[in-house]
SEBA-971516 format. One record per residue (C-alpha): residue number from 0; y, z, x. Coordinates in steps of 0.25 Angstrom, whole numbers, plus 5000, padded with zeros to 4 digits. Each point is the difference from the previous one (the first is absolute). Layout:
<pt><num>NUM</num><north>Y</north><up>Z</up><east>X</east></pt>
...
This chain:
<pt><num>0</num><north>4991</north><up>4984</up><east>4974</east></pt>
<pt><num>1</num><north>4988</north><up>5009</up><east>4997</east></pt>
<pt><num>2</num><north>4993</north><up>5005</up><east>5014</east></pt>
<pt><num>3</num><north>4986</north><up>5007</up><east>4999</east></pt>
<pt><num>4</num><north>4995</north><up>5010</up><east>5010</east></pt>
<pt><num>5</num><north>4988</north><up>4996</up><east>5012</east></pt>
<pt><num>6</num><north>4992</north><up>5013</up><east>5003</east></pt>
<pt><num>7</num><north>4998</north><up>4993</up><east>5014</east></pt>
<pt><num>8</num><north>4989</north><up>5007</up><east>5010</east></pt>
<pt><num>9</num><north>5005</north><up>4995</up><east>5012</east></pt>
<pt><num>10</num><north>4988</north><up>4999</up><east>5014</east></pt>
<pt><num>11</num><north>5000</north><up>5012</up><east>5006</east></pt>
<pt><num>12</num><north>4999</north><up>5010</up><east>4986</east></pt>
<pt><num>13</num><north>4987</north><up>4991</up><east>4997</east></pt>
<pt><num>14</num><north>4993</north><up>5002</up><east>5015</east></pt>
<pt><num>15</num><north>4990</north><up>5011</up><east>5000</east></pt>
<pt><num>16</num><north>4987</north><up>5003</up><east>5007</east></pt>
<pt><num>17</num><north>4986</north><up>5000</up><east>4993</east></pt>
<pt><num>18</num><north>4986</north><up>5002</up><east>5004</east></pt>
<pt><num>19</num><north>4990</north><up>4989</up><east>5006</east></pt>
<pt><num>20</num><north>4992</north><up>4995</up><east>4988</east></pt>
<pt><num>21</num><north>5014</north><up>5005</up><east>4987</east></pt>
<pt><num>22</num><north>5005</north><up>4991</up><east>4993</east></pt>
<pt><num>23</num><north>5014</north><up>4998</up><east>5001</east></pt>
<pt><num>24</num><north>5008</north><up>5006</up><east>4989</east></pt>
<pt><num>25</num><north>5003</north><up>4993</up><east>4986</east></pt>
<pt><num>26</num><north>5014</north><up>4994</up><east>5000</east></pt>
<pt><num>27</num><north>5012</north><up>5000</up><east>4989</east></pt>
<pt><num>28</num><north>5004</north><up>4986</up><east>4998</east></pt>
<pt><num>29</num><north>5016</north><up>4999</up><east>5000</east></pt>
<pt><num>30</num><north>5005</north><up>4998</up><east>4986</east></pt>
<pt><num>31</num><north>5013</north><up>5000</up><east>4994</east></pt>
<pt><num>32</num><north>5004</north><up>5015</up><east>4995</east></pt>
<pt><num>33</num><north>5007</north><up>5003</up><east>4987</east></pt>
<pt><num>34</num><north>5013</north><up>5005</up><east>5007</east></pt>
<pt><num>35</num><north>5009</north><up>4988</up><east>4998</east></pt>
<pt><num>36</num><north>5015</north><up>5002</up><east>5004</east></pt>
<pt><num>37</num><north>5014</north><up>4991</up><east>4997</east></pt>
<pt><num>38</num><north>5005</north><up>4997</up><east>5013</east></pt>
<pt><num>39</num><north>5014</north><up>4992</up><east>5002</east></pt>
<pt><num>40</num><north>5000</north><up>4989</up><east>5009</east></pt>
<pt><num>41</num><north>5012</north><up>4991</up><east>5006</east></pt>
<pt><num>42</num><north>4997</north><up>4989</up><east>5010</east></pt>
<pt><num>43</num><north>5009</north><up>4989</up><east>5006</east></pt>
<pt><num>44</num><north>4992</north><up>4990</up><east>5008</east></pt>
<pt><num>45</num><north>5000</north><up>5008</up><east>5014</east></pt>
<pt><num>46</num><north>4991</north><up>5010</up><east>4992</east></pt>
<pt><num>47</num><north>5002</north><up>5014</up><east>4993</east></pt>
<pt><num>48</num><north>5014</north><up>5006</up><east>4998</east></pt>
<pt><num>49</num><north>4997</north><up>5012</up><east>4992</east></pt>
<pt><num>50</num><north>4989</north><up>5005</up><east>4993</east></pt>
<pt><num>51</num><north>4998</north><up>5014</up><east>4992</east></pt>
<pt><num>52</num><north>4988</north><up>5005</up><east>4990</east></pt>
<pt><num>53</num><north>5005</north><up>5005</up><east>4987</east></pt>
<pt><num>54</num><north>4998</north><up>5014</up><east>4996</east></pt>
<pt><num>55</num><north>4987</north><up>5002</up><east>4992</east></pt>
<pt><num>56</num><north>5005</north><up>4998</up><east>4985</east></pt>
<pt><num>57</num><north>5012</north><up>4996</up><east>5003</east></pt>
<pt><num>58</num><north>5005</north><up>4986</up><east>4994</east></pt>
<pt><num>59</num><north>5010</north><up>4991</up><east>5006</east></pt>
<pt><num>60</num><north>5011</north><up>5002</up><east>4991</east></pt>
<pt><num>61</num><north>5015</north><up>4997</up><east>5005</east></pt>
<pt><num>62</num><north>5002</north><up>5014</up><east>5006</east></pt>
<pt><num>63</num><north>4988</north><up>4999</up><east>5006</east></pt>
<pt><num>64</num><north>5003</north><up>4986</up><east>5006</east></pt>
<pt><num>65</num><north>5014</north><up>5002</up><east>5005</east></pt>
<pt><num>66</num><north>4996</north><up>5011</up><east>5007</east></pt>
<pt><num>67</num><north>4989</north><up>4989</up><east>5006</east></pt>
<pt><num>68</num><north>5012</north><up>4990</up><east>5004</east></pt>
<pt><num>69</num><north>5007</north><up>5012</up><east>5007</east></pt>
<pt><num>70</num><north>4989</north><up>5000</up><east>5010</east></pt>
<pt><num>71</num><north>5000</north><up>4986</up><east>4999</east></pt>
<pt><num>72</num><north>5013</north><up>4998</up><east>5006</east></pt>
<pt><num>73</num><north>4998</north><up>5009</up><east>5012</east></pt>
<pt><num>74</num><north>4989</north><up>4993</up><east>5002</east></pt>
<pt><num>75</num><north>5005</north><up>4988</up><east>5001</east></pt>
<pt><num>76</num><north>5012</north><up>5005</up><east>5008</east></pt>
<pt><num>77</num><north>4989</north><up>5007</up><east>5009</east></pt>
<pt><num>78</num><north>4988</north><up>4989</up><east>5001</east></pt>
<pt><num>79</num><north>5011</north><up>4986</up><east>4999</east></pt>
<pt><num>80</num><north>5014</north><up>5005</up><east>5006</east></pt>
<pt><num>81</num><north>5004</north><up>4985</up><east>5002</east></pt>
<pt><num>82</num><north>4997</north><up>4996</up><east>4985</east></pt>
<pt><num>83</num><north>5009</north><up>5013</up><east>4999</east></pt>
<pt><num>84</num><north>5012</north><up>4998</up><east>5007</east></pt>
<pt><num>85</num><north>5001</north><up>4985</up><east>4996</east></pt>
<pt><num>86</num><north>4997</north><up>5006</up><east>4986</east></pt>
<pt><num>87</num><north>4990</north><up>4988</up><east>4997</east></pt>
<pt><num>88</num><north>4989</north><up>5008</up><east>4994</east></pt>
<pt><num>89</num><north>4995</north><up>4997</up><east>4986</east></pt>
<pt><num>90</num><north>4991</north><up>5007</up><east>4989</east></pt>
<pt><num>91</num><north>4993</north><up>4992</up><east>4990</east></pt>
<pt><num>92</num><north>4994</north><up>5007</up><east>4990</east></pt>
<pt><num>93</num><north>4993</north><up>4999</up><east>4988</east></pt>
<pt><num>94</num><north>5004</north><up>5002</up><east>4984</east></pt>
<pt><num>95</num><north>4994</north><up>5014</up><east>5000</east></pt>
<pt><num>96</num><north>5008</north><up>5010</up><east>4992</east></pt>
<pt><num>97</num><north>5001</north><up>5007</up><east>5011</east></pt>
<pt><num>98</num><north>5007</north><up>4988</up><east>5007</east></pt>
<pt><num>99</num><north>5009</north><up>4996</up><east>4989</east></pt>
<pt><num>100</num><north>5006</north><up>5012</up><east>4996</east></pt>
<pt><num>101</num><north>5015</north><up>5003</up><east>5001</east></pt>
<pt><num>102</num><north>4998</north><up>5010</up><east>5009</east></pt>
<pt><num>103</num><north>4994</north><up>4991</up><east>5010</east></pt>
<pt><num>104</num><north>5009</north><up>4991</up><east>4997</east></pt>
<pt><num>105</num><north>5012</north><up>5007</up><east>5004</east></pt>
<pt><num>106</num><north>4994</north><up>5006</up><east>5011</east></pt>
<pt><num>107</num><north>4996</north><up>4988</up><east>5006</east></pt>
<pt><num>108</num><north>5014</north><up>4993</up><east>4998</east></pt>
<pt><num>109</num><north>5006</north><up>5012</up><east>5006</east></pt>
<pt><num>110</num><north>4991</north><up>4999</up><east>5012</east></pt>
């Protein structure tokens, strides 16, 4: 998924103190940047397993996705040890290149 970044003022950065009779400063309305990143996302229905931005430039490409599933797993054997031990967990996935390539493949029927 494509994730765009929030330049977010939060309360206390937009306080300040002006004279009797001054206006109060103009404002910046919050709009969408034009930084957009590739984040990762895994989810079971208890919420997020593991998530992880990918680099700048970077496609997801097999090597690049298997290293993903690396971290993957110790997530999962972090974040759901009982889908672990029993070895229940699953990972559906899409036809992605990246997905069906016979690195993943192997890598996947290995582990």
């Amino acid at each position: 998924m494509w994730v765009y970044g929030y330049n977010v003022e939060i309360k206390m950065q937009s306080l300040q103190w002006i004279g009797k009779g001054s206006s109060p400063p103009k404002r910046a309305w919050l709009s969408r940047s034009k930084i957009k990143v590739m984040m990762v996302v895994f989810f079971d229905w208890k919420g997020i397993v593991h998530h992880e931005f990918v680099p700048c430039g970077q496609m997801v490409n097999k090597q690049l996705y298997q290293k993903v599933l690396v971290r993957l797993r110790d997530a999962v054997h972090r974040k759901r040890p009982e889908l672990w031990e029993k070895q229940t967990w699953m990972l559906h996935h899409n036809n992605e290149p990246a997905h069906v390539s016979l690195l993943i493949c192997s890598y996947l029927a290995k582990h």
